[in-house]
N, C-alpha and C positions, 0 to 999 in steps of 0.2 A: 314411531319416534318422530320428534320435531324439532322446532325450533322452540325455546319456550321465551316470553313477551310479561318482563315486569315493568308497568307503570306506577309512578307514586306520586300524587297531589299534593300539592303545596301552597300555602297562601303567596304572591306577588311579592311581597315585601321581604319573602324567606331565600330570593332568589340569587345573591349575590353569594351569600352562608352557603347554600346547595352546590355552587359553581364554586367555591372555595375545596370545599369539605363535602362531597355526596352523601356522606353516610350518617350529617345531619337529619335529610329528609327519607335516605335510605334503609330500607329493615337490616338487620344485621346477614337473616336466612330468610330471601326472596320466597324461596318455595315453601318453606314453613308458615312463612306470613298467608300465601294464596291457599295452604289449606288448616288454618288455624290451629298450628301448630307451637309448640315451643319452639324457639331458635336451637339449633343443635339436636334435635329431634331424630331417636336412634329407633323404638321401638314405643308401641304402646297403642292409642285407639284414639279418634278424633271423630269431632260432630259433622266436618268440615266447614265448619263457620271461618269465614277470614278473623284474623286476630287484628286487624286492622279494618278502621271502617269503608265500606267498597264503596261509599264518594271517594275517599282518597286513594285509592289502590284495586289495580286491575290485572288478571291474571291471564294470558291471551297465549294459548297455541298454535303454532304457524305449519 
C-alpha cells in the first residue's frame, strides 16, 4: 500500500480555468485514467494503456 501521485499537463494559458475549476484539466476517475480505463470502472479487462496521452498525465506511487 502507498501513497498514489496523479499528475495532469496542461497548456500555460489553460492556467487560470485549472485554478478556477480543477476538473477542467482534471480526469473525472484519476485511477482509471492511469490504467486506461473507463471512468466508473467496476469490472471487466484492460490493455493498460493510459486513456489519456502520458505527455500530459503521470501515474506515480509513493
Amino acid at each position: 500500500m502507498g501513497i498514489r501521485y496523479y499528475a495532469y499537463a496542461f497548456d500555460s494559458d489553460q492556467t487560470e480555468k485549472a485554478l478556477v475549476d480543477p476538473h477542467t484539466v482534471i480526469g473525472f476517475d484519476p485511477f482509471a485514467d492511469a490504467l486506461g480505463l473507463e471512468p466508473g470502472f467496476a469490472q471487466g479487462v484492460t490493455d493498460f494503456r493510459q486513456s489519456l496521452p502520458e505527455r500530459g498525465f503521470a501515474y506515480m506511487i509513493g
